[in-house]
NUVOLUM-526581 format. One record per atom (N, C-alpha, C): residue number from 1; x, y, z; atom name; residue in one letter. Coordinates in steps of 0.2 Angstrom, whole numbers. Layout:
<recs>
 pos     X     Y     Z site code
 NUM     X     Y     Z   CA    a
...
</recs>
This chain:
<recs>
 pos     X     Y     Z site code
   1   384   226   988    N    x
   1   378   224   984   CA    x
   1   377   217   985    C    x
   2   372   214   987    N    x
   2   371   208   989   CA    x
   2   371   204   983    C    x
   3   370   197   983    N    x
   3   371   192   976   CA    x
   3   364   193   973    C    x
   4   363   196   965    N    x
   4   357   197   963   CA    x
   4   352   190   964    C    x
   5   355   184   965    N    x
   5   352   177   964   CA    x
   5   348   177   971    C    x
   6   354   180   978    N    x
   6   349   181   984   CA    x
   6   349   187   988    C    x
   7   344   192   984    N    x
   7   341   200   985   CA    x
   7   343   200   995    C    x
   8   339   195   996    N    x
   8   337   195  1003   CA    x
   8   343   191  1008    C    x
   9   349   193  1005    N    x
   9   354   190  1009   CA    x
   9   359   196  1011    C    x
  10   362   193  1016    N    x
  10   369   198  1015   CA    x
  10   365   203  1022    C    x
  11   370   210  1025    N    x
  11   370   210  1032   CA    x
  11   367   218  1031    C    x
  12   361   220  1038    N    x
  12   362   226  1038   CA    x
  12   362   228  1044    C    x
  13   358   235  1045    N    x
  13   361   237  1051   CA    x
  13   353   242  1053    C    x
  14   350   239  1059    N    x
  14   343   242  1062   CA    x
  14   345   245  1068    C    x
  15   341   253  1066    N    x
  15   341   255  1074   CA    x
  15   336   252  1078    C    x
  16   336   251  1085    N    x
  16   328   250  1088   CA    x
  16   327   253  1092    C    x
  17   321   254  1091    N    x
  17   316   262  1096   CA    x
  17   321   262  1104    C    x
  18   323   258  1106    N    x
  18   325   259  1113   CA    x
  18   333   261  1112    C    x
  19   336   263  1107    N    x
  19   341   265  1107   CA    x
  19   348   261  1103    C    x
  20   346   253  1104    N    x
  20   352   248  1101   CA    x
  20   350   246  1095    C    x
  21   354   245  1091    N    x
  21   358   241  1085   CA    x
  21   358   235  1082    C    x
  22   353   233  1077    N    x
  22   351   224  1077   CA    x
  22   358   225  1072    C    x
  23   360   219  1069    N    x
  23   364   218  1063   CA    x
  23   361   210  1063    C    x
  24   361   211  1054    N    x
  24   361   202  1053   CA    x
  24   356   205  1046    C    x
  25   355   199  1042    N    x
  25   353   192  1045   CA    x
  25   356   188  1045    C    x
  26   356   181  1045    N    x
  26   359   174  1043   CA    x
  26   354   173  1041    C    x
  27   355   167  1035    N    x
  27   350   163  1032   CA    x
  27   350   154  1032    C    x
  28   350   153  1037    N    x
  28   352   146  1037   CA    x
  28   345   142  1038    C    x
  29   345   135  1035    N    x
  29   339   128  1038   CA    x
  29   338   128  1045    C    x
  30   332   131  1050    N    x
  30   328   129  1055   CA    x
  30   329   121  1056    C    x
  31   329   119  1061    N    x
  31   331   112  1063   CA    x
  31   325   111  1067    C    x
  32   320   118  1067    N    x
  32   312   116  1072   CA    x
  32   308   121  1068    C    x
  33   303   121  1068    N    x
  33   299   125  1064   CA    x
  33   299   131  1068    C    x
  34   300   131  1076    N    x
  34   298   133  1081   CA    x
  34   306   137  1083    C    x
  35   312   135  1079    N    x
  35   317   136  1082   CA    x
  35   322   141  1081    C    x
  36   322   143  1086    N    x
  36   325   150  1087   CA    x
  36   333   149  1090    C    x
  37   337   144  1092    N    x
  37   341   143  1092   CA    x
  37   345   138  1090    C    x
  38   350   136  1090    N    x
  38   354   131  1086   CA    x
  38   352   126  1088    C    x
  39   351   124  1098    N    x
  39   348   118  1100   CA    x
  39   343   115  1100    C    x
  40   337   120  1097    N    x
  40   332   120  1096   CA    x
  40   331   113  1090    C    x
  41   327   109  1090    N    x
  41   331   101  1088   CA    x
  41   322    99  1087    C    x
  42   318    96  1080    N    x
  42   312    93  1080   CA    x
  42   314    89  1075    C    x
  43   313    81  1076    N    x
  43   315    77  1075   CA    x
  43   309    76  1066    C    x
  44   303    76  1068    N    x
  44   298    76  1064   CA    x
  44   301    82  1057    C    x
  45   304    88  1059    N    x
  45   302    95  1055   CA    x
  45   308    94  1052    C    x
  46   314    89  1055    N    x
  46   320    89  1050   CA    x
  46   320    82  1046    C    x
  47   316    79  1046    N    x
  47   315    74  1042   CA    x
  47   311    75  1038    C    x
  48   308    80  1038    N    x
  48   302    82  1033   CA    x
  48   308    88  1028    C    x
  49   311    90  1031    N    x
  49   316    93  1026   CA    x
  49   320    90  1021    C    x
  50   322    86  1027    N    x
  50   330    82  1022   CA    x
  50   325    76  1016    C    x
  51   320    76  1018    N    x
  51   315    72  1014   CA    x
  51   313    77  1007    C    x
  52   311    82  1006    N    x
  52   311    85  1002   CA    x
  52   316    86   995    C    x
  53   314    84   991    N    x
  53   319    82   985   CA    x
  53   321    91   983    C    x
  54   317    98   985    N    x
  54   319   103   983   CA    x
  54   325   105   985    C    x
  55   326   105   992    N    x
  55   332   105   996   CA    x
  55   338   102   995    C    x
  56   339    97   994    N    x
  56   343    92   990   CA    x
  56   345    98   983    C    x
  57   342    97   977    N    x
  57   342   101   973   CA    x
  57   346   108   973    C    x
  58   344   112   978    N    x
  58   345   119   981   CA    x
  58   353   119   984    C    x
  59   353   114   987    N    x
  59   360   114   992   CA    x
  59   365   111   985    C    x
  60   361   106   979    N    x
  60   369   106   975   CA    x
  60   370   111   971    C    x
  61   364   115   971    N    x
  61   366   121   967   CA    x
  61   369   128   968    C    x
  62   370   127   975    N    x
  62   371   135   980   CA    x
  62   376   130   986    C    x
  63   380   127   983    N    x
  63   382   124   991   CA    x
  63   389   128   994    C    x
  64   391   134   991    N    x
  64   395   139   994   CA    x
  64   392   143   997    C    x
  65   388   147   995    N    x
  65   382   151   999   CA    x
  65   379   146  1003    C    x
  66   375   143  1004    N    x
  66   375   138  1010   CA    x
  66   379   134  1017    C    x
  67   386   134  1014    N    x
  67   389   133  1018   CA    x
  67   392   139  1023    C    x
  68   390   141  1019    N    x
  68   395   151  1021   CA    x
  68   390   154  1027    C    x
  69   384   154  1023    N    x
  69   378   155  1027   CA    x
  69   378   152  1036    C    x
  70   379   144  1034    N    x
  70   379   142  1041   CA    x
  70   386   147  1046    C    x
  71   391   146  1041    N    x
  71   400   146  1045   CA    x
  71   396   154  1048    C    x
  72   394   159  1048    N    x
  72   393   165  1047   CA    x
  72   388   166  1052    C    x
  73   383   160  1053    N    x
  73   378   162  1060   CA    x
  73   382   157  1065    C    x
  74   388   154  1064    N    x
  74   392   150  1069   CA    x
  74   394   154  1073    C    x
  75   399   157  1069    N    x
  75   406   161  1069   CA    x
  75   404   166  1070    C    x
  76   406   171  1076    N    x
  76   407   178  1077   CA    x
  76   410   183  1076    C    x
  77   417   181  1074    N    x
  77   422   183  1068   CA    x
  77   421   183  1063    C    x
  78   416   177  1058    N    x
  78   414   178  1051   CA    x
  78   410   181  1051    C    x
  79   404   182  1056    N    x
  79   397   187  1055   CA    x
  79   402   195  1056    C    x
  80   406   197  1060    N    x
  80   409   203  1061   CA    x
  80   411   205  1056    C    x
  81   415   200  1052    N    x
  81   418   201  1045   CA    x
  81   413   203  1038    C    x
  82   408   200  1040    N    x
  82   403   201  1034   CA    x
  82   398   208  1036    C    x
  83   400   210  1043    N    x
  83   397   217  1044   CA    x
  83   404   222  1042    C    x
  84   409   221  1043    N    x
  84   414   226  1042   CA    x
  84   414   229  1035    C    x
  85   409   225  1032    N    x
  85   410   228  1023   CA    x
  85   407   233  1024    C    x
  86   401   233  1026    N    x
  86   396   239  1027   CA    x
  86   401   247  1033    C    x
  87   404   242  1038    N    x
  87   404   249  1044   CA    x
  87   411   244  1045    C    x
  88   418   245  1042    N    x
  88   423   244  1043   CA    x
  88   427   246  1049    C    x
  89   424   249  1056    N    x
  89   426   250  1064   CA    x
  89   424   242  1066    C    x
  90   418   240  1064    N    x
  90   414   238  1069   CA    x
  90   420   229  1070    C    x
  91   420   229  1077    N    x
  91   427   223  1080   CA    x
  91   421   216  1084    C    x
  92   424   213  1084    N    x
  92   419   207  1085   CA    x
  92   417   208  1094    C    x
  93   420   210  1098    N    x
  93   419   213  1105   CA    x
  93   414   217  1104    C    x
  94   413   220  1100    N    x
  94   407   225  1100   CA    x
  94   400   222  1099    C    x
  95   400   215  1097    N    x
  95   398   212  1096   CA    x
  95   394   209  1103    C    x
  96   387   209  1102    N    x
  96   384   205  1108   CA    x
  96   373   201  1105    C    x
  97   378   194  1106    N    x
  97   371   191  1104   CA    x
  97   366   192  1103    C    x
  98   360   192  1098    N    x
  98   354   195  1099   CA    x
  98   348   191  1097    C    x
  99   342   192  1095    N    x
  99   338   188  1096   CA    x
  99   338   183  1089    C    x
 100   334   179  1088    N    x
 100   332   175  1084   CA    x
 100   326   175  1080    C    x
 101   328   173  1074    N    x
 101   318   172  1070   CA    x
 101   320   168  1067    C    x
 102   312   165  1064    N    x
 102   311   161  1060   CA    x
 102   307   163  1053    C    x
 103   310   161  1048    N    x
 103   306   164  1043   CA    x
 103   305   159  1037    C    x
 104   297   159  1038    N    x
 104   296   154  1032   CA    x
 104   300   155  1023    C    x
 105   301   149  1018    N    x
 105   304   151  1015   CA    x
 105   300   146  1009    C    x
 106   297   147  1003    N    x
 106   293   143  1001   CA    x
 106   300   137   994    C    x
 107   300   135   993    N    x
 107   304   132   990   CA    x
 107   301   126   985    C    x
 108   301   127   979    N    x
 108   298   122   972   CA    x
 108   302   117   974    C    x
 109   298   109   971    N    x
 109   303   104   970   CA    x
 109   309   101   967    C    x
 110   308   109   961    N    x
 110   316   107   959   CA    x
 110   321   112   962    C    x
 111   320   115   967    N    x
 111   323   118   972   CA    x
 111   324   126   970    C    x
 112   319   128   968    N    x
 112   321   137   968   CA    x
 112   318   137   974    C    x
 113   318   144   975    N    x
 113   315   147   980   CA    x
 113   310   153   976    C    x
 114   305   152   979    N    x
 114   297   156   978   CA    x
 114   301   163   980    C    x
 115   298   167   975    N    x
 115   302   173   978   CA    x
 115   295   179   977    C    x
 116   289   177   979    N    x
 116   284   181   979   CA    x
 116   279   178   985    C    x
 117   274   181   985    N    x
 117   269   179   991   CA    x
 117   268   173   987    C    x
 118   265   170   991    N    x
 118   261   162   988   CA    x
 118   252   160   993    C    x
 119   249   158   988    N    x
 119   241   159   993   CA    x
 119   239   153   990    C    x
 120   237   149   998    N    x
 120   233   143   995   CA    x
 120   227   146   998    C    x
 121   221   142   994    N    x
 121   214   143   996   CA    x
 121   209   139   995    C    x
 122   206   140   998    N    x
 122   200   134   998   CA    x
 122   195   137  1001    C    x
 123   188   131  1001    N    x
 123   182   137  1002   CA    x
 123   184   138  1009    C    x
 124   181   146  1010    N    x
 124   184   150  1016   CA    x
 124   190   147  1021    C    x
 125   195   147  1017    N    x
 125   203   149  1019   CA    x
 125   205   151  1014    C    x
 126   210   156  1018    N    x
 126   215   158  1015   CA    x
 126   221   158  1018    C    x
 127   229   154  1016    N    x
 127   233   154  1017   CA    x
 127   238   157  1014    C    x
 128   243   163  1017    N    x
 128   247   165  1013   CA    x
 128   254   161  1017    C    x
 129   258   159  1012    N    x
 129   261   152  1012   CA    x
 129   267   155  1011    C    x
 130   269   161  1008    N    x
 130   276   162  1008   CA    x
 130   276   170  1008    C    x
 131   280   174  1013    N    x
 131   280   180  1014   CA    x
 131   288   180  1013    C    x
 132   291   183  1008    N    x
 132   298   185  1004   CA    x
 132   301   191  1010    C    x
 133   300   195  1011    N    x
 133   303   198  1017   CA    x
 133   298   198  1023    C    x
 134   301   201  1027    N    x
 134   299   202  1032   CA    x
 134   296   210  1034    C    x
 135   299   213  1029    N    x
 135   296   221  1030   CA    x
 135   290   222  1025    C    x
 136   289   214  1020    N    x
 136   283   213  1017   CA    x
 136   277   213  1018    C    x
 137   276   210  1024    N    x
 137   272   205  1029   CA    x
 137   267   212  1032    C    x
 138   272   218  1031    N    x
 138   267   223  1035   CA    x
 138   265   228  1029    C    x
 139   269   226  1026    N    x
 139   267   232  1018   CA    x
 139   255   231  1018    C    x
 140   257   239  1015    N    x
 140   249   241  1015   CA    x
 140   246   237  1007    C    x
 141   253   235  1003    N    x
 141   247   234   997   CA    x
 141   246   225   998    C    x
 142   251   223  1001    N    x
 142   248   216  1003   CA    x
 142   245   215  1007    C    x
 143   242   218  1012    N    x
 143   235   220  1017   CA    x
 143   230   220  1013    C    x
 144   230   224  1008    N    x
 144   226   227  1002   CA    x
 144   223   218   998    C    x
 145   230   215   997    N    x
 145   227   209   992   CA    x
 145   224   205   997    C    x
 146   226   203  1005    N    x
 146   224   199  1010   CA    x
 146   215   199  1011    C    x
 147   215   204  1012    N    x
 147   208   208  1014   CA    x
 147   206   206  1007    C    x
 148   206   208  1003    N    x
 148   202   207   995   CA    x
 148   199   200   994    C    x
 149   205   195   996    N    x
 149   204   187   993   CA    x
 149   201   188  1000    C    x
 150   200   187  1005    N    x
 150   194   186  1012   CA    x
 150   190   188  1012    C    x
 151   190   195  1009    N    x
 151   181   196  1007   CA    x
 151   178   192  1002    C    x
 152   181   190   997    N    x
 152   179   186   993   CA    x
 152   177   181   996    C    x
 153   179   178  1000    N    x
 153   178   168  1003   CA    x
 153   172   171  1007    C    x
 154   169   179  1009    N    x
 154   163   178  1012   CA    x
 154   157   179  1007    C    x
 155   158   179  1001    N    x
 155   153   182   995   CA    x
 155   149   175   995    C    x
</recs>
């Protein structure tokens, strides 16, 4: 059972149409908007981060889950160990690196985390600003709300 505080944490396990086996996720701070791997480095994007007073906030309030979080997309061992809970065979050899994402995450100034869609708007824009999972992005009832407020900005 993952920590009720973070729904969207902790490990699972995907098959993929071609036959293999995703496991993950990690949730660690992006060091590039763009960044898909550790050395992925944007000098602009982490200063805009560590600048942000919510973050600050977020990290004294959760600084074992944070830390763990990082140690866990380091270490090969501890990612294996956090999937052994679920599937107790599976040994760190069996293990073989796989891709990266990036996932927006909307976070208040006193450092929670926005755990709904969020939409900014103005005349004819609409941005949706925080998508809480990633199997949400494609759900049909928030296609449903997206379309509704964009036909609106054309009335």
């Amino acid at each position: 059972m993952p920590d009720p505080k973070f729904p969207f944490l902790g490990v699972h396990f995907t098959r993929l149409v071609h036959g293999g086996i995703e496991a993950g996720p990690n949730a660690v701070l992006a060091t590039a908007r763009e960044g898909y791997r550790w050395s992925a480095f944007n000098l602009r994007d982490v200063a805009e981060a560590v600048t942000y007073p919510g973050l600050w906030k977020f990290l004294a309030a959760y600084p074992k889950m944070s830390w763990y979080e990082i140690r866990r997309s380091l270490s090969k061992r501890e990612f294996c160990r956090s999937l052994q809970r679920l599937v107790p065979d599976i040994r760190a050899e069996d293990l073989e690196p796989g891709g990266a994402g990036v996932r927006a995450q909307a976070m208040t100034a006193d450092g929670r985390l926005v755990e709904d869609f969020r939409f900014d708007e103005a005349r004819g824009i609409l941005h949706v600003v925080n998508a809480p999972s990633p199997a949400a992005t494609a759900a049909l009832a928030i296609g449903e709300t997206i379309a509704q407020r964009a036909l609106a900005h054309l009335e």
